[in-house]
Residue, then its C-alpha position, 0 to 999 in steps of 0.5 A: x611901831x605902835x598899833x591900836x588893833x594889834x600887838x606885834x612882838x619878834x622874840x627867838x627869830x618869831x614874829x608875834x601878831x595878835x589880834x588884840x580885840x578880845x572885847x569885840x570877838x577879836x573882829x577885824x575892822x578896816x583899821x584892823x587888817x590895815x595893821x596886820x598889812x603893816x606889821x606882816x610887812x615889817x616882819x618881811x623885812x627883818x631878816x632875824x624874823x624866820x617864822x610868823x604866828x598869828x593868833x587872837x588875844x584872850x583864851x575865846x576868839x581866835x577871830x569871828x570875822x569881819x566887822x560891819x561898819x556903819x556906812x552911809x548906804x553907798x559903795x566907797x572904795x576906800x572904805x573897804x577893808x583890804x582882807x584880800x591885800x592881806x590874803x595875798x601877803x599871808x600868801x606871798x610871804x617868804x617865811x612860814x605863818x602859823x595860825x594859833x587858834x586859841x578859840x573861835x575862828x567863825x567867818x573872816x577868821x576861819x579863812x584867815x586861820x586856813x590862809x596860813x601856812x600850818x595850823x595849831x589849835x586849842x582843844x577848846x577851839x572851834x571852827x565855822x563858816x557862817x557867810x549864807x546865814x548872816x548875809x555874807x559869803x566869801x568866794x576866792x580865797x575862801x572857797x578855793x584854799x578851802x577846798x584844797x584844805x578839805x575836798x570839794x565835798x566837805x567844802x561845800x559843806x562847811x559853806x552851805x550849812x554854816x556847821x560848827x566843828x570842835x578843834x578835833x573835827x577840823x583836824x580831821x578834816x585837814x584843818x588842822x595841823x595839830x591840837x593841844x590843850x590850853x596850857x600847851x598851845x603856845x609851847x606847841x605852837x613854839x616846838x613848831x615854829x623851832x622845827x621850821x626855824x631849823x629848815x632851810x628858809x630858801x627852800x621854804x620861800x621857794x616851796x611858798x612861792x610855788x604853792x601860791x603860783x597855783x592859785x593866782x587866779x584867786x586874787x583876782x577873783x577875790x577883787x571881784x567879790x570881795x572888794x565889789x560884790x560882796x560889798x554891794x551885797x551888803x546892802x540888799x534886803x537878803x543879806x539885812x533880813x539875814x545880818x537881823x536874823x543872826x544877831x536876834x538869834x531868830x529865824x530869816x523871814x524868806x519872804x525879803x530873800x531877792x530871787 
């Protein structure tokens, strides 16, 4: 299978997904998260594939998120990007799914690092919410697995306050599982995947399935806002006036905020 946004490799009994857009922050479009839903797929059902990674392209972004596609002011269902679909088959996965993170991981990406199973990062990776400040948020998946990663505190924190926070931060934190330098980051993250390869993949399926169980509630929760709220949001003056504000590097004008 030939994708255009990602590239897929199995090699040792490890499935390889990369977001290949390293020009464009290694964002995720609708035709994005589409081919991460095939591919996440096809690795489910090759039964030499015992571990899967997800990782950015390039050495700067693991993935800053969600791109914004131009749209014609209206709501149209089948032009929202699945990301929820996506977070529930990371969830419902079988097999362990590591997140490489071999540079920023801002937003949508920041949920989809702490999505996976475990987390190895670059010494030169960083880690931010941005949602509130450029007129976006995500709550489901992304405030819920959050929460459970790093305590309601902290949580609250990291999506109030839209802080930045170096690889070593987020490992104390519970974001991370491990932090390597550049050089090592896939031989690491390769010792990691081996070490899952040599525990029994029954026991992990069925140690998966019941952590995803507690979090059912998530899913649809995530149906709500993501794929409805979140996508009606995008068209108010709060979250223009914020999208502006961002990308100009400038501070938001409070007066467009809605009350």
């Amino acid at each position: 299978m030939t994708y255009a946004d990602i590239l897929y490799e199995v090699k040792n009994q490890i499935a390889w997904l990369t977001i290949n857009r390293p020009d464009k922050g290694n964002t995720f479009r609708r035709q994005t998260v589409l081919e991460l839903i095939q591919a996440l797929n096809e690795a489910r059902n090759d039964p030499d594939v015992r571990v899967v990674v997800l990782t950015g392209a390039g050495d700067r972004f693991f993935c800053i998120g969600g791109e914004k596609e131009p749209t014609d002011g209206m709501l149209h269902y089948h032009n929202v990007p699945p990301v929820v679909d996506l977070y529930t088959l990371i969830d419902m996965m079988p097999v362990p799914i590591v997140a490489m993170v071999n540079g920023f991981a801002v937003g949508g990406g920041n949920v989809l690092a702490n999505m996976c199973d475990l987390t190895v990062a670059s010494e030169q990776a960083a880690f931010r919410q941005v949602g509130p400040s450029m007129g976006s948020y995500d709550a489901g998946f992304g405030t819920w697995y959050l929460e459970d990663a790093v305590g309601r505190k902290r949580a609250r924190e990291i999506w109030y306050l839209n802080r930045k926070y170096s690889a070593r931060e987020a490992e104390a934190m519970g974001l991370v599982n491990e932090v390597a330098p550049p050089a090592e980051l896939r031989a690491r993250t390769e010792a990691l995947c081996e070490e899952l390869k040599a525990r029994g993949p029954q026991a992990l399926a069925a140690l998966k399935a019941a952590f995803h169980a507690r979090h059912n509630g998530a899913t649809g929760l995530s149906r709500v806002t993501i794929d409805h709220l979140v996508a009606n949001y995008y068209h108010t003056e709060e979250s223009k006036e914020l999208g502006r504000a961002f990308n100009a590097k400038e501070k938001p004008n409070p007066e467009r905020f809605q009350r």
